[in-house]
C-alpha positions as CSV (number, residue, x, y, z in Angstrom):
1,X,-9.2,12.0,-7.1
2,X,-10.1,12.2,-10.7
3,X,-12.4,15.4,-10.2
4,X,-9.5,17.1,-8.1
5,X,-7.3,16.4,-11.0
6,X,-9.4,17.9,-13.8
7,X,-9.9,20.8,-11.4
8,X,-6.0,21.3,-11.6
9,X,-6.2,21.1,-15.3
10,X,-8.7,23.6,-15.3
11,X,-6.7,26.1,-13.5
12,X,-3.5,24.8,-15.4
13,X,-4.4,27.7,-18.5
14,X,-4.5,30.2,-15.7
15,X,-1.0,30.1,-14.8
16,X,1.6,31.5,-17.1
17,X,5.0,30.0,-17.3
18,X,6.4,32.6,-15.0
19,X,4.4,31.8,-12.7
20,X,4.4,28.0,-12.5
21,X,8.2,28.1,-12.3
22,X,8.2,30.4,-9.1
23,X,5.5,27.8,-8.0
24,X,8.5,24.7,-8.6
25,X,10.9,26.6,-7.5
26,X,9.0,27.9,-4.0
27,X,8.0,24.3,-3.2
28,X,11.4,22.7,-4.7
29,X,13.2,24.8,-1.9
30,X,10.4,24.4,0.6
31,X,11.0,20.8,-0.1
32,X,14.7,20.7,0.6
33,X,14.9,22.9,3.8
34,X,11.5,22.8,5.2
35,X,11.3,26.5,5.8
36,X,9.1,29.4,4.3
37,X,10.7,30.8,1.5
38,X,10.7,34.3,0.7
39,X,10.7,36.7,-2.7
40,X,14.5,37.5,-2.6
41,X,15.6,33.4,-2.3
42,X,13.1,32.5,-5.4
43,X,14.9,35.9,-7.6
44,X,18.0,34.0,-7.3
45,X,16.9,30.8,-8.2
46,X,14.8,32.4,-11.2
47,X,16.1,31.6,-14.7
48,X,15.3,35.2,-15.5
49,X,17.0,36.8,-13.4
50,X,13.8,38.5,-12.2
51,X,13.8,41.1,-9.4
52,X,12.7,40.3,-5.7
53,X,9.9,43.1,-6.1
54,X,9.0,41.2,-9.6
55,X,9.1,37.8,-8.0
56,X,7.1,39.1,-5.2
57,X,4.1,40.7,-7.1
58,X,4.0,36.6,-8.9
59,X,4.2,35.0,-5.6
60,X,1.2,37.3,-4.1
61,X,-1.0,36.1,-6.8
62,X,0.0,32.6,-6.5
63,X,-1.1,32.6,-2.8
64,X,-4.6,35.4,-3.9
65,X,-5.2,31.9,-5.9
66,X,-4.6,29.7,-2.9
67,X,-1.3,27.7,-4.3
68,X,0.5,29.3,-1.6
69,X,-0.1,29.9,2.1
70,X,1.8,32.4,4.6
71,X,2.6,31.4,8.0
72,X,2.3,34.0,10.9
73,X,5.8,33.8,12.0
74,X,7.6,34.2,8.6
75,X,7.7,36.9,6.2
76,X,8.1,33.4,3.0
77,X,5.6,31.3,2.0
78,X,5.2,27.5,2.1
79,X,2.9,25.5,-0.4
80,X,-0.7,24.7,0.3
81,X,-2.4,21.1,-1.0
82,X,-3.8,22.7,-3.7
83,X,0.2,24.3,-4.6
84,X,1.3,20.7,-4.0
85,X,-1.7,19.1,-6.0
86,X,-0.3,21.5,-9.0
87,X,3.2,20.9,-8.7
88,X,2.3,16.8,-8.7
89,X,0.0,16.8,-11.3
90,X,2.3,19.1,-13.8
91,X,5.7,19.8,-12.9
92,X,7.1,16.4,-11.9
93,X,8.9,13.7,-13.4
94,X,9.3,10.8,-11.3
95,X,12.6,10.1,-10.8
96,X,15.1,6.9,-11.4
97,X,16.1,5.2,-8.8
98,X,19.5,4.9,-7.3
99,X,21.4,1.9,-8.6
100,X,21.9,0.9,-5.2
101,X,18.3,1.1,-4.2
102,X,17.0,-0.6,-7.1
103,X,19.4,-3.7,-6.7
104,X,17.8,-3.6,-3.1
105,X,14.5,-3.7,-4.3
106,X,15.2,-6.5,-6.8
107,X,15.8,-8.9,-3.9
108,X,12.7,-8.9,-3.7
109,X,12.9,-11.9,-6.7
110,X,16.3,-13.1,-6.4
111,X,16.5,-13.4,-2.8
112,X,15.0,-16.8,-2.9
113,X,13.1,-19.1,-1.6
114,X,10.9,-16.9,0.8
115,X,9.7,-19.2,4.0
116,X,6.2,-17.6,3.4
117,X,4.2,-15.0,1.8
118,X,4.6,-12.7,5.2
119,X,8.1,-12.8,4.9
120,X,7.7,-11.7,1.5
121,X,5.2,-9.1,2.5
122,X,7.3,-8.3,5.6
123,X,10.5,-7.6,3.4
124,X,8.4,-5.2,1.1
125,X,7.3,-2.7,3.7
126,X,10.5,-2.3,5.1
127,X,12.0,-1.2,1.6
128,X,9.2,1.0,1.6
129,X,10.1,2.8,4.5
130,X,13.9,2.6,4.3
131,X,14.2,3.6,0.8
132,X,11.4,6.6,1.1
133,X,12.4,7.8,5.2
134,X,8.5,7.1,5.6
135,X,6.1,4.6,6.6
136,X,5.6,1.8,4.4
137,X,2.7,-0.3,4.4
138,X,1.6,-3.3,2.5
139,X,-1.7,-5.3,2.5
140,X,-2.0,-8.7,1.5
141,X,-4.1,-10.8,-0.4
142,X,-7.4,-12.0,1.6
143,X,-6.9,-15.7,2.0
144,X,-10.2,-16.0,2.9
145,X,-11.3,-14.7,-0.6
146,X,-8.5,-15.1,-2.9
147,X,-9.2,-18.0,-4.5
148,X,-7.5,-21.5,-3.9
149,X,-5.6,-23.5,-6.7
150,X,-4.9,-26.2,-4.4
151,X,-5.0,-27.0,-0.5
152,X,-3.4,-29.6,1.6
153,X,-3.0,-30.6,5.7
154,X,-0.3,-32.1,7.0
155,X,0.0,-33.7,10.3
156,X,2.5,-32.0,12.6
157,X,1.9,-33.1,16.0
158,X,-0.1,-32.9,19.3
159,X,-3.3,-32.6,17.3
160,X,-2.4,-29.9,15.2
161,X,-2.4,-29.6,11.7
162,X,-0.1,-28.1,8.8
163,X,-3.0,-26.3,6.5
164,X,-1.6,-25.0,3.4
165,X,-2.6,-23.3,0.7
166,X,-1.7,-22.3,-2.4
167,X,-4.1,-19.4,-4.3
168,X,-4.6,-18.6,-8.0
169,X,-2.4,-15.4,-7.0
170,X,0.5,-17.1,-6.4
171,X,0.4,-16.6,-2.3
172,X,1.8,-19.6,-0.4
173,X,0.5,-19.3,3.4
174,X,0.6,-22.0,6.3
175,X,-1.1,-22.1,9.2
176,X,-0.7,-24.7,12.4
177,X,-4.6,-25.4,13.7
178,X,-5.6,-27.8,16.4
179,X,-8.3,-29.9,16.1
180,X,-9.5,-32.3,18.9
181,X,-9.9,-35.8,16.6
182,X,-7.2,-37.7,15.7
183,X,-7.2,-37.5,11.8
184,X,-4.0,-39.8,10.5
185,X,-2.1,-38.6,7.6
186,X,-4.0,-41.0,5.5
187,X,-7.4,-39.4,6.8
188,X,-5.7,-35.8,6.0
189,X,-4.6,-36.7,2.2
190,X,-8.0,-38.2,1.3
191,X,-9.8,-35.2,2.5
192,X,-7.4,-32.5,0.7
193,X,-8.1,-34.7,-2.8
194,X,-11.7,-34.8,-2.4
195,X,-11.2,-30.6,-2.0
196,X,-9.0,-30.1,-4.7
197,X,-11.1,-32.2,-6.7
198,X,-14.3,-30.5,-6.4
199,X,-13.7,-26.5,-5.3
200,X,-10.6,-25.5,-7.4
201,X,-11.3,-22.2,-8.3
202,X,-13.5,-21.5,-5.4
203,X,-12.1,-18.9,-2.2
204,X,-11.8,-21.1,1.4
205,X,-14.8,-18.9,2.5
206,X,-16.8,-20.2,-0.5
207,X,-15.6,-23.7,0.1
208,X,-16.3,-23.8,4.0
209,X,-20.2,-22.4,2.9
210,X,-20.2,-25.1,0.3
211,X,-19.2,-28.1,2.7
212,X,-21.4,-27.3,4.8
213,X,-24.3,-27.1,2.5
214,X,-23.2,-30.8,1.8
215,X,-23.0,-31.7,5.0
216,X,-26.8,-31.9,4.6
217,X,-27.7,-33.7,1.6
218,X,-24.7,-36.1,0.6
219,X,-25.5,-40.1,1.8
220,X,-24.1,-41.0,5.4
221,X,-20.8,-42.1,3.6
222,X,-19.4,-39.3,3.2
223,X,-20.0,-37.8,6.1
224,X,-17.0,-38.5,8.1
225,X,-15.0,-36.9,4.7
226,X,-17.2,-33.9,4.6
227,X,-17.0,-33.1,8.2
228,X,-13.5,-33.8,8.1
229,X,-13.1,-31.3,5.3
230,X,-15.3,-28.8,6.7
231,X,-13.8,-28.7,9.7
232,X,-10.4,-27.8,8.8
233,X,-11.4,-25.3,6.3
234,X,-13.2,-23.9,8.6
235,X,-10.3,-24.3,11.5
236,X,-7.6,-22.5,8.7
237,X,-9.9,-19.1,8.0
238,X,-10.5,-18.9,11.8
239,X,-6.8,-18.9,12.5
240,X,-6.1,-16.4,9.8
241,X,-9.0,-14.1,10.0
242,X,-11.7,-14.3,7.9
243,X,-12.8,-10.6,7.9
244,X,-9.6,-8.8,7.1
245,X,-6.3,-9.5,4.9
246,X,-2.9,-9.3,6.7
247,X,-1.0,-5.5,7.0
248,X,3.0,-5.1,7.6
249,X,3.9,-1.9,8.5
250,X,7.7,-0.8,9.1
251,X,9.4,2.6,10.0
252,X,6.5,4.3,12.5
253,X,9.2,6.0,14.6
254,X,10.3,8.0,10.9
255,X,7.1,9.8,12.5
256,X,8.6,10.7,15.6
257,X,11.8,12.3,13.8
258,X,10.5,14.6,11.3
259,X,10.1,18.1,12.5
260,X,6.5,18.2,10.3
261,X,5.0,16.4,13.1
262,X,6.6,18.4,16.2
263,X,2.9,18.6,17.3
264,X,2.4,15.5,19.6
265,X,-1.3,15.3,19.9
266,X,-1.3,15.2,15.8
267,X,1.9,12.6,16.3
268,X,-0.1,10.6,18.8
269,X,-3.1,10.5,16.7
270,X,-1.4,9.6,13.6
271,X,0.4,6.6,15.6
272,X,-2.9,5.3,16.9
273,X,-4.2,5.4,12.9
274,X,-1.0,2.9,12.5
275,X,-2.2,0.5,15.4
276,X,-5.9,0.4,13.7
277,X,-5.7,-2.3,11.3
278,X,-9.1,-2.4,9.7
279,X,-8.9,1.5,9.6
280,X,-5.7,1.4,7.8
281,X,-6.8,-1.0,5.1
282,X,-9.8,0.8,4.1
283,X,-7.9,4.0,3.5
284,X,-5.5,2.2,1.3
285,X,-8.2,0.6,-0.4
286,X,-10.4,3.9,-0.8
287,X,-7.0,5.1,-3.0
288,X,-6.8,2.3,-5.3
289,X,-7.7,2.8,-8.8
290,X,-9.7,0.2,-9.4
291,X,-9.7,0.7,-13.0
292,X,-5.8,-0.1,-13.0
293,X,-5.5,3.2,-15.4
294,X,-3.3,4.7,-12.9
295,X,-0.3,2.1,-11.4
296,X,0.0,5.1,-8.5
297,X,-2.4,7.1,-6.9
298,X,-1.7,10.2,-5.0
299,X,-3.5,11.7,-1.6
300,X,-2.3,14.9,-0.2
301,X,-3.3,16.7,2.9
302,X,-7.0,17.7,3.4
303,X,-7.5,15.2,0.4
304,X,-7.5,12.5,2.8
305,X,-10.8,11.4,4.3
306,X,-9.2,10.7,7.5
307,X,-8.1,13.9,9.5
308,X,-5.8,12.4,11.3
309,X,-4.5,12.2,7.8
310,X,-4.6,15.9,7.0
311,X,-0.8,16.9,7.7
312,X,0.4,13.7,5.4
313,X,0.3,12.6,1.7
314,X,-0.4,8.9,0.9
315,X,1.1,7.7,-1.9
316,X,-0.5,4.0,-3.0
317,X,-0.3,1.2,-5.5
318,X,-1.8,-1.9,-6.1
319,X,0.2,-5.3,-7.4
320,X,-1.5,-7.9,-9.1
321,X,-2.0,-11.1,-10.9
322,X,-3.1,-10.9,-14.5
323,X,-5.9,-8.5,-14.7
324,X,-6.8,-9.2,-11.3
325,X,-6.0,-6.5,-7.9
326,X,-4.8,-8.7,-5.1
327,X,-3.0,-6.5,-2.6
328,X,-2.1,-2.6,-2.1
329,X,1.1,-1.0,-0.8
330,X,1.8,2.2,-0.2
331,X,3.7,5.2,1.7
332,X,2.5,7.7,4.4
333,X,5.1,10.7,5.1
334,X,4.3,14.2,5.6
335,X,2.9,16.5,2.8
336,X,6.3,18.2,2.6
337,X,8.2,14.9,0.8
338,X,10.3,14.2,-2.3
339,X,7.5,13.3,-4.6
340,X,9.1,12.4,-7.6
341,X,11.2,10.2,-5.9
342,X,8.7,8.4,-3.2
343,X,6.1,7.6,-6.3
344,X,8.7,5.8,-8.1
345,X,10.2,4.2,-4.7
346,X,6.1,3.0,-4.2
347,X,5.9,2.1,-8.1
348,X,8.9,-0.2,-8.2
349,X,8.5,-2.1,-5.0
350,X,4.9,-2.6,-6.4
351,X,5.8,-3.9,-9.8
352,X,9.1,-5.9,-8.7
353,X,6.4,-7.6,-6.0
354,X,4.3,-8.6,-8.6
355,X,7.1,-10.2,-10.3
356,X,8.4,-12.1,-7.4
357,X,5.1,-13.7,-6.6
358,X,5.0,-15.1,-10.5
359,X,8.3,-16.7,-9.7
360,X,6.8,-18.6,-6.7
361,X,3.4,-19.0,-8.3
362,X,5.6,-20.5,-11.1
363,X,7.6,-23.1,-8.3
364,X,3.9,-23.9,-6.7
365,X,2.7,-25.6,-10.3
C-alpha cells in the first residue's frame, strides 16, 4: 500500500493541473452516472471552457499513461485503479457527514446499555452498510487472546453455566456451556476468585495452558479447584472459537443491486468470499495499518490480493483501546463508489465504536 502510494506521488509531478482536473472531473461524472464519459461532456464541465478537441488530446494522454481505460462499446472513457488510486490519493477531501447520519451513528454510545458486545458489533455493520449502500463488515476482538480483566460463572441451570468475561478492551461477552458435574454456586465463586486472583492480565487461551500446567505440580488440594477452573476455561474458548474472532456482516444483497456486478459468476464468487469467515478476516487484517499512522486504509481493484476482490474497493479501519488494535471494520462496494464519503462513513463508525466500548469498559470497573 505504502509503495503504491509513493508510486502515485511519483507520477503526481507528471500531471499538470489541466490535466488532473479532467482526471476529477472524468471519474467525478463516471462516479455519478456509471457510464463512460466522453471529450464533449468533460469541455462543459471544464472551468476553462476548453474545447472537446482540446479536452480530447488531455484525455488521450491520461489513458497513453494508464489513468484511463476505454471500453469497446463506448466511444468515453471510464477510470482505471491506477486513475482511481490518483484521484484518492490527491484530489479528495473526505467529506462531512449528514447531520442525520452522524446522529445515527452516535447511537452507537447513547443507545445504551447494549445486551452484549455482538449486539454492539451487530449494530455497527449494519450502519456500515446502510449509511455507505455497501457491505459492511466488522471483526471483533479475539476472546481467546484479548486479555481478561476479570472472569466469572454463574449457575444457570440444567448443568449449564453463565461464563462471563470482561477483557482489558472493554468487551463484555457471555457464553452458556454445559459441563457434566454439578458445581454449586459456591463451587463456581471460589473458582472465579482463585482466577482473578492469579491470571489478571493473562488471555483465556493463556490461562487454560497455565491451569493445566498446574494441574501437574500443585498438592492434591487443589486439585478439585484447578480442574474445576480448567475446565470451564477451557469449556468457554470451545464454545466461542478459539481460532478465529467473531465477523458481522450486513447488506450482501447491496451486491445483487448494483449494476457493477451484472456479471453473476463474478457476483456469485464475491457472495461465496462473504460466507468464508476465516477468508474474510485475513483480508481485513492484511489492510490494517498496523503502525496506526493511517486511521483508514484504502484497497482498490487489482490492489486486492484476492481476485474475487478485483472489481471492488475495500475500504478499512481499525478501533482500539489505548495504543492497542483490537478489532477491524470496514466496507466492500464496487470500485466505482463515493470515496470521499464512504472513508468518512468507515472512519466515524470506527472512532464513535471506540468510544462506546470506553463507556461500557468504564460501567465494567
Amino acid at each position: 500500500m505504502g509503495t503504491k502510494m509513493n508510486k502515485a506521488a511519483d507520477i503526481t509531478e507528471s500531471l499538470d493541473q489541466r490535466s488532473r482536473e479532467m482526471l476529477a472531473l472524468l471519474i467525478r461524472t463516471h462516479i455519478t452516472t456509471g457510464e463512460p464519459v466522453g471529450s464533449r461532456t468533460i469541455s462543459k464541465l471544464s472551468s476553462e471552457g476548453l474545447s472537446a478537441a482540446t479536452v480530447r488530446n488531455i484525455i488521450s494522454d491520461l489513458e497513453d499513461s494508464g489513468f484511463l481505460e476505454s471500453p469497446h462499446t463506448s466511444a468515453g472513457r471510464v477510470p482505471s485503479d491506477k486513475g482511481y488510486r490518483f484521484f484518492v490519493d490527491h484530489m479528495i477531501d473526505r467529506e462531512p457527514l449528514a447531520a442525520s447520519e452522524e446522529s445515527e451513528i452516535k447511537m452507537l454510545i447513547h443507545d445504551q446499555p447494549w445486551p452484549s458486545a455482538d449486539h454492539l458489533m451487530s449494530r455497527a455493520s449494519q450502519l456500515l452498510s446502510r449509511i455507505s449502500n455497501h457491505v459492511g463488515i466488522v471483526i471483533s476482538p479475539n476472546i481467546s487472546t484479548d486479555v481478561i480483566k476479570h472472569i466469572d460463572f454463574v449457575r444457570v441451570a440444567d448443568g449449564r453455566i453463565l461464563v462471563i468475561t470482561v477483557t482489558r478492551s472493554g468487551i463484555v461477552q457471555d457464553r452458556l456451556v454445559r459441563i457434566d458435574d454439578n458445581l454449586s454456586q459456591d463451587e463456581l465463586n471460589h473458582t472465579a476468585n482463585y482466577v482473578n486472583a492469579h491470571f489478571t492480565g493473562m488471555s483465556l487461551a493463556d490461562i487454560r495452558n497455565e491451569l493445566v500446567k498446574r494441574l501437574t505440580e500443585e498438592k492434591a488440594e487443589y486439585d478439585r479447584l484447578l480442574q474445576n477452573a480448567a475446565m470451564l476455561c477451557n469449556r468457554g474458548l470451545a464454545e466461542n472459537g478459539e481460532s478465529d474472532p467473531e465477523i458481522f456482516i450486513d447488506g450482501a444483497s447491496n451486491i445483487v443491486s448494483q449494476s457493477d456486478f451484472a456479471n453473476l459468476d463474478q457476483m456469485r464468487e464475491l457472495l461465496r468470499v462473504f460466507e468464508e469467515k476465516s477468508r474474510l478476516i485475513r483480508i481485513l487484517n492484511e489492510c490494517l495499518d498496523t503502525t496506526r499512522t493511517q486511521s483508514v486504509m484504502i484497497r482498490i481493484g487489482a490492489e486486492n490480493t484476492l481476485p474475487s476482490l478485483h472489481g471492488c474497493t475495500l475500504i478499512t479501519s481499525f478501533y482500539g483501546n489505548g495504543d492497542r488494535i483490537i478489532g477491524s471494520l470496514g466496507v466492500v462496494g464496487p470500485v466505482r463508489m463515493e470515496y470521499a464519503r464512504t472513508i468518512g462513513v468507515v472512519n466515524a463508525v470506527a472512532r464513535l465504536l471506540e468510544q462506546a466500548l470506553i463507556v461500557d469498559q468504564s460501567k465494567a470497573e
